[in-house]
Kinemage of the C-alpha trace (Angstrom):
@kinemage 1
@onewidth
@group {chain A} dominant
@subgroup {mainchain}
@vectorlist {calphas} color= white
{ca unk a 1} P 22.710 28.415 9.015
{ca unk a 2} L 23.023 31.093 11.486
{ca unk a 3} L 24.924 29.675 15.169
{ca unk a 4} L 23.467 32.630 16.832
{ca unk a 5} L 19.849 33.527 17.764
{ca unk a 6} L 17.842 30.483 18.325
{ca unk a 7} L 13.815 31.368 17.765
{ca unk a 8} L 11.826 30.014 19.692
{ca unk a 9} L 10.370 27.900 16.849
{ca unk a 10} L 13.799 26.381 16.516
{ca unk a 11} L 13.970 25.733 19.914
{ca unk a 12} L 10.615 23.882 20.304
{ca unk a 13} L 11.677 21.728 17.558
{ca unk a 14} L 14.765 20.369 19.281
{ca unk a 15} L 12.478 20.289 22.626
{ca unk a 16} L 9.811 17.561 20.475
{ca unk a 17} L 12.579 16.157 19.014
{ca unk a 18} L 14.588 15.229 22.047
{ca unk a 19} L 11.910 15.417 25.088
{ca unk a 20} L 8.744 14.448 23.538
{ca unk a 21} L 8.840 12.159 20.339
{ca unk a 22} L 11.555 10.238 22.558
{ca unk a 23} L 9.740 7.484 24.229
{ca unk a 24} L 12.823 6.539 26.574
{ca unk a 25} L 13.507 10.635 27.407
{ca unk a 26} L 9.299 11.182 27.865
{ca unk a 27} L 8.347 8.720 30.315
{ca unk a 28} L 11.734 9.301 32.444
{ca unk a 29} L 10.471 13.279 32.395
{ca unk a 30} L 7.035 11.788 33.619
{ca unk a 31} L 8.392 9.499 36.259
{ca unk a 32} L 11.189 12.331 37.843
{ca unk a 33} L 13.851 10.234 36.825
{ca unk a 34} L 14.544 12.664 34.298
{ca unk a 35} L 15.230 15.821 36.509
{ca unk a 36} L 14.018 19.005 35.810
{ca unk a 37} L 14.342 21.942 35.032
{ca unk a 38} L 15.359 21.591 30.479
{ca unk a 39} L 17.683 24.155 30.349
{ca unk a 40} L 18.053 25.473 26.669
{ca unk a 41} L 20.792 27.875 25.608
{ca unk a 42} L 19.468 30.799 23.220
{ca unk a 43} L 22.485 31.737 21.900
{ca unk a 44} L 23.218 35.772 22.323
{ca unk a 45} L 25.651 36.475 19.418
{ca unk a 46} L 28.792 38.354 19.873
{ca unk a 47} L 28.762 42.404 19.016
{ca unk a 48} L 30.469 41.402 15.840
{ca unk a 49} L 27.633 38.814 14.634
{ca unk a 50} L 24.932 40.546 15.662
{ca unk a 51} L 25.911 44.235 13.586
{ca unk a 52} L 26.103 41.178 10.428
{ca unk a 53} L 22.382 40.951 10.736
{ca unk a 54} L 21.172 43.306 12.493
{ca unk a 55} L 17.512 42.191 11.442
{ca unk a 56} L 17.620 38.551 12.846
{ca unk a 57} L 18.697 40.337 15.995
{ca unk a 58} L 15.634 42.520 16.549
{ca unk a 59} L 13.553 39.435 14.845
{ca unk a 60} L 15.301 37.284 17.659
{ca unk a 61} L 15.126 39.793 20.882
{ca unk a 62} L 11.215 40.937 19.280
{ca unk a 63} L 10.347 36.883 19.446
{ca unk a 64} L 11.532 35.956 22.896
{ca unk a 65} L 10.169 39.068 24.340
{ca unk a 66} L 6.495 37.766 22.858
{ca unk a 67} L 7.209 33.991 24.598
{ca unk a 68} L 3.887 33.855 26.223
{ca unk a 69} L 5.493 32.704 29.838
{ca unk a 70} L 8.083 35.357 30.379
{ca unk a 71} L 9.131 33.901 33.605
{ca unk a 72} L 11.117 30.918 31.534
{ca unk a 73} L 13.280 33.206 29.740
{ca unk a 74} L 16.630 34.163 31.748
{ca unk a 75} L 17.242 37.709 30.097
{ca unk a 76} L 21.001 39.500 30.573
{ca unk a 77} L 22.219 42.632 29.193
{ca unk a 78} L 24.621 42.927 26.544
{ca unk a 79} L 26.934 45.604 25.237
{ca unk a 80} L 26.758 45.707 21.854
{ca unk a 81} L 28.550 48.608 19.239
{ca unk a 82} L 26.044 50.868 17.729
{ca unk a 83} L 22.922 49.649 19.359
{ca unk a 84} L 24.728 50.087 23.096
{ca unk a 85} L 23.401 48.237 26.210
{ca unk a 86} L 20.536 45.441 25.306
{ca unk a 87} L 18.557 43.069 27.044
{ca unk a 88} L 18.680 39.814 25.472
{ca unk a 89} L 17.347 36.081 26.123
{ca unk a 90} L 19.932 33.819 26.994
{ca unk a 91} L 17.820 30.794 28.458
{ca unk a 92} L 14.799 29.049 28.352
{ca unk a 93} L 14.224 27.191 31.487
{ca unk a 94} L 11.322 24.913 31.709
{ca unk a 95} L 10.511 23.855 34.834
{ca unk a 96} L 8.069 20.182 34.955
{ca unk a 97} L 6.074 18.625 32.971
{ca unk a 98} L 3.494 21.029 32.463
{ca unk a 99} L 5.734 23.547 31.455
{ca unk a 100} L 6.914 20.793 28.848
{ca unk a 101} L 3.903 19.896 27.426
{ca unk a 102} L 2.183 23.750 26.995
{ca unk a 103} L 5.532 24.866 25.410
{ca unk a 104} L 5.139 21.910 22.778
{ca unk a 105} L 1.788 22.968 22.073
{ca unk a 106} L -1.692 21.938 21.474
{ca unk a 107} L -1.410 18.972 20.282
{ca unk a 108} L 1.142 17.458 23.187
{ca unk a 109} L -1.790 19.078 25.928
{ca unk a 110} L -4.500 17.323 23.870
{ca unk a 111} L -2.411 14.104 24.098
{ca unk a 112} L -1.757 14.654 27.638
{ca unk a 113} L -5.724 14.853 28.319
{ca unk a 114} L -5.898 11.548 26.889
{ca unk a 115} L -3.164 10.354 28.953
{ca unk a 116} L -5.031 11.603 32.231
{ca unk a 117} L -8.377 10.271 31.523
{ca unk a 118} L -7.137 6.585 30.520
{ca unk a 119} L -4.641 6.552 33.434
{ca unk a 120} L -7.580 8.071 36.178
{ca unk a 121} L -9.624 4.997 36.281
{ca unk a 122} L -6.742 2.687 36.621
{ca unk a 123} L -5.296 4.727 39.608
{ca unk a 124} L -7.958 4.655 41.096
{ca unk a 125} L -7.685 1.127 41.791
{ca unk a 126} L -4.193 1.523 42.898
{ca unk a 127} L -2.266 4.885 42.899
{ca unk a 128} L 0.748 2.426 43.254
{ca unk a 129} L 0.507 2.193 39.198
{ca unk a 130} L 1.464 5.197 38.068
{ca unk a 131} L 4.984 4.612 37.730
{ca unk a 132} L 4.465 1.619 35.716
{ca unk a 133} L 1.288 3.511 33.692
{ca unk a 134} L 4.139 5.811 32.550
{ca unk a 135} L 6.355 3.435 31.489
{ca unk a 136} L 3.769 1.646 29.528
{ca unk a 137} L 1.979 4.525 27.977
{ca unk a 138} L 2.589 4.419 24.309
{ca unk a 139} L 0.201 0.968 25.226
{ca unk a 140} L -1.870 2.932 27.834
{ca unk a 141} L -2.585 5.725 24.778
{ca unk a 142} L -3.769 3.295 22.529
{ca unk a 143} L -6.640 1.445 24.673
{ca unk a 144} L -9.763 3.299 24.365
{ca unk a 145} L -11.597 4.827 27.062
{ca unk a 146} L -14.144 1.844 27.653
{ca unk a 147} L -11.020 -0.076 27.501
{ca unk a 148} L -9.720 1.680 30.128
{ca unk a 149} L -13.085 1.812 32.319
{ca unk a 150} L -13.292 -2.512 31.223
{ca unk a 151} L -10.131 -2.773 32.937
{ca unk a 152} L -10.442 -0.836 36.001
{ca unk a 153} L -13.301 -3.355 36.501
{ca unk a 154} L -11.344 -6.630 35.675
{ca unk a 155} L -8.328 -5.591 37.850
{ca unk a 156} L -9.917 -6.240 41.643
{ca unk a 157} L -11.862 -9.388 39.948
{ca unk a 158} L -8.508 -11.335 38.656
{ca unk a 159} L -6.926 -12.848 42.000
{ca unk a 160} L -4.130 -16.538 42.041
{ca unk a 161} L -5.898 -19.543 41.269
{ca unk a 162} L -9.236 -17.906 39.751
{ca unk a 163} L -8.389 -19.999 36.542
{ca unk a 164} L -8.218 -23.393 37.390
{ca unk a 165} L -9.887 -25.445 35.500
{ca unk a 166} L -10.377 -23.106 32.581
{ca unk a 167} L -8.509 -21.995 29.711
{ca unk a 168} L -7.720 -17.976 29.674
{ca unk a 169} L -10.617 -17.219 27.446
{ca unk a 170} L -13.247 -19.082 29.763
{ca unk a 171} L -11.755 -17.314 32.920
{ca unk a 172} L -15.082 -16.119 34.892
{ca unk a 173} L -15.055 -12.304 34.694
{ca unk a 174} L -17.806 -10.138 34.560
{ca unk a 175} L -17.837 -7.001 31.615
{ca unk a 176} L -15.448 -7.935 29.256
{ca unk a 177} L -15.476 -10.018 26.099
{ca unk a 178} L -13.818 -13.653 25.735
{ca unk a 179} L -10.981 -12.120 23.992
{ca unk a 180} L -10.633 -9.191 26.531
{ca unk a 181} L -7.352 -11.217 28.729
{ca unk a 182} L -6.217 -12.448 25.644
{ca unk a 183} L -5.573 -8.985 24.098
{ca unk a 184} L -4.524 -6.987 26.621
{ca unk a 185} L -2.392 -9.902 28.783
{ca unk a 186} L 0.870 -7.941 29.110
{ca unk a 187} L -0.774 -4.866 30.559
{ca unk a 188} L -2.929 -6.715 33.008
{ca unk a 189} L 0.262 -9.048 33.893
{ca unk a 190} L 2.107 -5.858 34.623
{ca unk a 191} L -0.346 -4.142 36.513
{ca unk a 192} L -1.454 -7.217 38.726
{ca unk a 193} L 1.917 -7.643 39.206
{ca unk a 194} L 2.589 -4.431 41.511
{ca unk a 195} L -1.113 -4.803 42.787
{ca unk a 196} L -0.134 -7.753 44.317
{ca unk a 197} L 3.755 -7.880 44.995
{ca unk a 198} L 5.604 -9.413 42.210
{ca unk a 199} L 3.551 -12.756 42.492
{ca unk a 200} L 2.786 -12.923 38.847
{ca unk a 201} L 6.598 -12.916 37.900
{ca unk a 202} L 7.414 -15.678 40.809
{ca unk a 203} L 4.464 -17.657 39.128
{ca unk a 204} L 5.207 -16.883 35.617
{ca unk a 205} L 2.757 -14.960 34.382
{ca unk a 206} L -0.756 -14.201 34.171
{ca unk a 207} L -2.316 -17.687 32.643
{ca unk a 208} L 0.192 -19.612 35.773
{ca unk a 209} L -1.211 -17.328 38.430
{ca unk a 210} L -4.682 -17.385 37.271
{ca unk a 211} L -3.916 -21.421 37.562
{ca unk a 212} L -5.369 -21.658 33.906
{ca unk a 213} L -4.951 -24.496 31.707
{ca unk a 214} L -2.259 -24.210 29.257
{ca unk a 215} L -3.441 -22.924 25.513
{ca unk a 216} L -2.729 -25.265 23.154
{ca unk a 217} L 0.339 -24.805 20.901
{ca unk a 218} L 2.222 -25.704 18.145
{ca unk a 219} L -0.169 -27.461 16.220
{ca unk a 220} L 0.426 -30.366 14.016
{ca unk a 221} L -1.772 -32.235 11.291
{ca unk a 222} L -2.293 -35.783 11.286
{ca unk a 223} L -3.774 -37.508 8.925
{ca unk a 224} L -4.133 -41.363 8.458
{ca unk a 225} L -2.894 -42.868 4.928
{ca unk a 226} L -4.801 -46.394 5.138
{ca unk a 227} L -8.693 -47.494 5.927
{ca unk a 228} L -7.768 -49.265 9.155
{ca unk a 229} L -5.929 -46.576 10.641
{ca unk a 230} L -8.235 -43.801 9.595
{ca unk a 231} L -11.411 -45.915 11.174
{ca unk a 232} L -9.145 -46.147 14.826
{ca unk a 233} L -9.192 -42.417 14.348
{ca unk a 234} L -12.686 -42.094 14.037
{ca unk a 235} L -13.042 -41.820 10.315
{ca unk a 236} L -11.717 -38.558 10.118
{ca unk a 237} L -9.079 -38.403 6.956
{ca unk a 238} L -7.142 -34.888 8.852
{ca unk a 239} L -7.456 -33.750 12.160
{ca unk a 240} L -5.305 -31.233 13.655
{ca unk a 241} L -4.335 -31.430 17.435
{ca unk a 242} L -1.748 -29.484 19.751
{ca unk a 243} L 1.955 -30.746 20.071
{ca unk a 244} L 1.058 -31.157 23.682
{ca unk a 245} L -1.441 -33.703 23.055
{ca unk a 246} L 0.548 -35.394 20.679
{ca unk a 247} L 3.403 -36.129 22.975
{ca unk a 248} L 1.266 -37.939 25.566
{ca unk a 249} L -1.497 -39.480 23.344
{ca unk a 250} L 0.116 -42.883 20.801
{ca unk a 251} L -1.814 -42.818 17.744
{ca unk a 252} L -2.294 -45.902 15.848
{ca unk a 253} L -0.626 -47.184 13.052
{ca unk a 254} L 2.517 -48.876 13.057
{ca unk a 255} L 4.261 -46.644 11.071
{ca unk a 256} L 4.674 -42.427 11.331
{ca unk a 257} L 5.728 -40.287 8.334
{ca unk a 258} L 6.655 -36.708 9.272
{ca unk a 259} L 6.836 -34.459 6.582
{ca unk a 260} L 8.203 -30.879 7.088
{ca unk a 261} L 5.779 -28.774 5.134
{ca unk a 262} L 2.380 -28.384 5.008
{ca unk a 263} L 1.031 -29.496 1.686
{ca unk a 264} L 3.377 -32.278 0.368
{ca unk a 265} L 1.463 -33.237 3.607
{ca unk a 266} L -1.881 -33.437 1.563
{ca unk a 267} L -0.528 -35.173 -1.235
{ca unk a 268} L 0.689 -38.422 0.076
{ca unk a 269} L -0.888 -41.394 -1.330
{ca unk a 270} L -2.248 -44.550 0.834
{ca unk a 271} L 0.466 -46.268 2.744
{ca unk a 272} L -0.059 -49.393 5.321
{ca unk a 273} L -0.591 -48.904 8.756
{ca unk a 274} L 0.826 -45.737 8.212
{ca unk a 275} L -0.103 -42.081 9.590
{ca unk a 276} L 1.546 -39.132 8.536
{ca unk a 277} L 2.537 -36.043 10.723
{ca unk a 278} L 3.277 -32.519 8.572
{ca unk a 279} L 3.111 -28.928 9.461
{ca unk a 280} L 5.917 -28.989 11.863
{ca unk a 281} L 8.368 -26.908 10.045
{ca unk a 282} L 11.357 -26.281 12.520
{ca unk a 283} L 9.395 -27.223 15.308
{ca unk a 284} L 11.109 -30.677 16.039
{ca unk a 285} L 9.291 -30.764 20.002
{ca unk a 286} L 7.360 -34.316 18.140
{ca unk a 287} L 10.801 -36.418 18.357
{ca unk a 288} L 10.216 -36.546 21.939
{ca unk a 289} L 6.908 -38.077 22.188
{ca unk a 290} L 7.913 -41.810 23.992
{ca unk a 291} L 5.448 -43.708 22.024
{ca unk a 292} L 7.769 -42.706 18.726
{ca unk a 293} L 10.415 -44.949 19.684
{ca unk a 294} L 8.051 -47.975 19.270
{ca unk a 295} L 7.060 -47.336 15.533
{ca unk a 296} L 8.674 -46.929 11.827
{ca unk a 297} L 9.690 -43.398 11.724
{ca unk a 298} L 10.482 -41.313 8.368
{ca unk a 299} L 11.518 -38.147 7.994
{ca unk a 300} L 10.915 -36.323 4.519
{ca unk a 301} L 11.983 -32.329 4.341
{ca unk a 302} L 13.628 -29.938 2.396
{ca unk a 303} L 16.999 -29.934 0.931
{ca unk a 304} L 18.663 -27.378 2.628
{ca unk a 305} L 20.385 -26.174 5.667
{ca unk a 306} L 17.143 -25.871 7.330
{ca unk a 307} L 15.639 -29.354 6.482
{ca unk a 308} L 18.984 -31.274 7.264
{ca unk a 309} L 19.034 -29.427 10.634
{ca unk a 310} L 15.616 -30.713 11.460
{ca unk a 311} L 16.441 -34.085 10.462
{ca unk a 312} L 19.959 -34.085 12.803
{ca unk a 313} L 17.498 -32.680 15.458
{ca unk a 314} L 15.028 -35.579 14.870
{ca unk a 315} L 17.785 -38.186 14.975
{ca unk a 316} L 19.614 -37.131 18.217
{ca unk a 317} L 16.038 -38.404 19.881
{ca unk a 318} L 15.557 -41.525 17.638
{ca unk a 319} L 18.066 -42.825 15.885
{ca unk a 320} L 16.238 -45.202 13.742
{ca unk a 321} L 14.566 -42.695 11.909
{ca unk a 322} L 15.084 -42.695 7.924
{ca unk a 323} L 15.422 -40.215 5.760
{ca unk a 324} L 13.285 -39.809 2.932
{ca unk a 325} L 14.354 -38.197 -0.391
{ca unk a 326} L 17.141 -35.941 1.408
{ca unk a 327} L 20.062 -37.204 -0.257
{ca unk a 328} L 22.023 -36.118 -3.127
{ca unk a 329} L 20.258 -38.938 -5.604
{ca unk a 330} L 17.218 -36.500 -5.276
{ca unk a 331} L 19.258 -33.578 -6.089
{ca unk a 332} L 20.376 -34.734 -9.253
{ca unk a 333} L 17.544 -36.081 -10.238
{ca unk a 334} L 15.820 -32.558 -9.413
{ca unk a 335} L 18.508 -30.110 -9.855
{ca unk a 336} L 16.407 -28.220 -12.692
{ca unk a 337} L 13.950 -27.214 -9.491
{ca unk a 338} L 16.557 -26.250 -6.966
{ca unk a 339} L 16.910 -22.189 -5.794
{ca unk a 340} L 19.259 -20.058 -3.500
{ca unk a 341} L 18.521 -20.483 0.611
{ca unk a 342} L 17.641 -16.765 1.638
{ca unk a 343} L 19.379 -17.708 5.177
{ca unk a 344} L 21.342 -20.551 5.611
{ca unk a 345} L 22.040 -22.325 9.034
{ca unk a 346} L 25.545 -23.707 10.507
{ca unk a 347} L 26.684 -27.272 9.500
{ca unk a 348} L 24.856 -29.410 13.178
{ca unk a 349} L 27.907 -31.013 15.114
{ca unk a 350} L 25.570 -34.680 15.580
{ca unk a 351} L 22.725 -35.940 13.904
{ca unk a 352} L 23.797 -36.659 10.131
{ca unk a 353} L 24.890 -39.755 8.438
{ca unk a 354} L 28.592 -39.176 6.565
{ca unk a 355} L 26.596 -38.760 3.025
{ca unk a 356} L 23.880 -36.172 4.600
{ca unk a 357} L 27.010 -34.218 6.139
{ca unk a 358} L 28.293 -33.931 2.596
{ca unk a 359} L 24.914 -33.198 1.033
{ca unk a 360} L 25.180 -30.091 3.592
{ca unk a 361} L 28.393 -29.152 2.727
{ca unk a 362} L 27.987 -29.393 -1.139
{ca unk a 363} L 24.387 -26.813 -0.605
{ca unk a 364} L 26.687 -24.420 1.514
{ca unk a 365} L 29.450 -24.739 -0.721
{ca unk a 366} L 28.730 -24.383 -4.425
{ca unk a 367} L 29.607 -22.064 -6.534
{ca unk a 368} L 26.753 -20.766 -7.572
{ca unk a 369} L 25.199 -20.180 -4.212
{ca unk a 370} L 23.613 -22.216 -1.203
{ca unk a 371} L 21.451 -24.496 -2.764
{ca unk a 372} L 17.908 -25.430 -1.583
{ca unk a 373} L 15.318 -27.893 -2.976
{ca unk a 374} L 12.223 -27.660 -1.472
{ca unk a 375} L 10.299 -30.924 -1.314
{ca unk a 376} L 7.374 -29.454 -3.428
{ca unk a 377} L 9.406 -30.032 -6.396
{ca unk a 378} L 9.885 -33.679 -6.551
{ca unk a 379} L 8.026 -35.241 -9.361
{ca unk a 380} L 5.208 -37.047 -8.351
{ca unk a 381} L 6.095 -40.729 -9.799
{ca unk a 382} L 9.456 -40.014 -7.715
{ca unk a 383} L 8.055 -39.449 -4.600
{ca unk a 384} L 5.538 -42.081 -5.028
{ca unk a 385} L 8.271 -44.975 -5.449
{ca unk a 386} L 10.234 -43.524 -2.271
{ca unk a 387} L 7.706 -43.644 -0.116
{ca unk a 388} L 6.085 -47.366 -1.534
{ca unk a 389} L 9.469 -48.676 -1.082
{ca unk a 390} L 9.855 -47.228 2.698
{ca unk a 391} L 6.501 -48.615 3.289
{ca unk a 392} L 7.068 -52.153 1.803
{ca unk a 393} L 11.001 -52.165 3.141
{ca unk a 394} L 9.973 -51.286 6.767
{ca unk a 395} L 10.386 -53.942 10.035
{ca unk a 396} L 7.751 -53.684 12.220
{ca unk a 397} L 9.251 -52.550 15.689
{ca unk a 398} L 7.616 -55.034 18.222
């Protein structure tokens, strides 16, 4: 590779490299913060390269001299041996972002185009948001132009307190689609935000300044394992309602299973009074709910790091709970079924019974790897004996 007599191809290359496929380098060129003029060296070879091949030279003085914008190349003269006083490029000087884009080519003035007639409806509901256009527009290029028109319409429409009394999706707004808020919710926070003065980051966001409900989250299944229970819940045999909900609202039933995972969830048998909560995963937020500390609560979860950590979690906020078919009987018993943890958590400093905190130090510790039995995996007639004898065992909480 020649270190001498840049083309102009080679150039242009470094140019997209550096100034344009560079998110962080583009929109600081587009803002100013990135000052111009790009200064690129050519690199004029010494007498003694250029006599070494003397065709590259003419190729390289021939190629600069055909640059279509003649006024961005700094020429100088150079004595060389042989071919005696030449003019040759030394610079290419490109001076804003026009010059920037028409060097790149076709394609980066296409892509500006696009740029321009996204960004032109938006600014002209505030000029204020071009600086913050810029730094968002690798999400600005991807919106299509009704999009773009949609949004110029929704931005003087959206003002505080608009919401209340709706979730986002019901917000009134004329000329856009349910989903429309949803979608695009960190562009319109950012863009309401300099509209009006930083008052969507004081509030906390778009839903908060709209003064919209909150969407529900974090759902959980519940589903009620006896007749009497499942007639107080109006017959249904799973429903599934938002953590939120769940936390204020008792349910009936005197005692609560909460099983990690999904569908061991589905096959539980019928248990007394009982309702079972599953589909939580990691999500331990349901050990707060108050009305908790007045019922039977079981935990059943994995073997592993992960399940034992839940089950700390779940104890730090009731202490009564039991643990179901987490203890090294169930290993044994199931060892056959048991496979590596992928990613393993730290040993929790509260929360476990002496035994538990050696169950999670034998999974961390074996030889063989970190061990993990997932509570699929426990024969049926096993799990069905656990969970009759928690039933049967457990004292009502008055």
């Amino acid at each position: 590779m020649r270190s001498w007599g840049r083309l102009p191809t080679d150039v242009m290359r470094e140019v997209e490299r550096l100034e344009w496929d560079n998110a962080t380098n583009l929109r600081g060129r587009l803002q100013g913060t990135r000052r111009f003029p790009i200064s690129l060296t050519l690199k004029p070879p010494a007498a003694g390269d250029a006599l070494m091949d003397i065709d590259h030279f003419h190729n390289w003085v021939n190629a600069w001299r055909q640059w279509s914008k003649q006024s961005q190349v700094k020429w100088v003269t150079r004595r060389y041996r042989v071919v005696g006083d030449v003019e040759v490029p030394e610079r290419l000087d490109l001076g804003n972002v026009k010059e920037l884009i028409e060097a790149i080519g076709p394609a980066a003035v296409k892509r500006s185009h696009i740029w321009a007639a996204l960004m032109e409806p938006l600014l002209a509901v505030d000029r204020n948001l071009y600086d913050t256009l810029i730094r968002q527009i690798l999400v600005v290029e991807q919106m299509s132009h009704r999009t773009a028109q949609q949004m110029a319409k929704v931005l003087p429409q959206l003002r505080k307190g608009i919401g209340a009394g709706y979730f986002l999706r019901g917000v009134p707004v004329q000329g856009i689609d349910t989903k429309f808020l949803e979608t695009y919710n960190p562009l319109l926070t950012t863009l309401l935000d300099v509209i009006h003065s930083g008052e969507l980051s004081e509030a906390g966001g778009l839903d908060a300044w709209l003064g919209c409900l909150p969407t529900p989250s974090n759902w959980l299944y519940i589903r009620p394992l006896c007749p009497e229970v499942r007639q107080q819940m109006g017959g249904f045999s799973v429903i599934q309602i938002p953590l939120e909900q769940f936390l204020e609202q008792p349910l009936p039933g005197r005692r609560v299973l909460v099983v990690e995972n999904t569908k061991p969830g589905y096959a539980l048998p019928e248990l007394p009074e009982t309702v079972a909560i599953f589909g939580g995963g990691r999500n331990t937020q349901w050990r707060i709910a108050p009305w908790l500390a007045e019922r039977d609560v079981a935990y059943w979860g994995d073997i592993d790091s992960w399940g034992l950590t839940i089950l700390a979690h779940a104890r730090q906020a009731l202490p009564g709970i039991t643990a179901l078919m987490m203890d090294h009987e169930t290993l044994m018993a199931h060892m056959d079924f048991a496979v590596e943890e992928p990613r393993s958590t730290s040993l929790p400093a509260i929360g476990l019974h002496a035994e538990e905190r050696m169950l999670f130090e034998g999974l961390i510790k074996s030889e063989q790897s970190i061990i993990r039995l997932e509570q699929e995996y426990l024969a049926q007639d096993y799990v069905l004996s656990k969970l009759y004898n928690w039933a049967n065992g457990c004292t009502t909480k008055s």
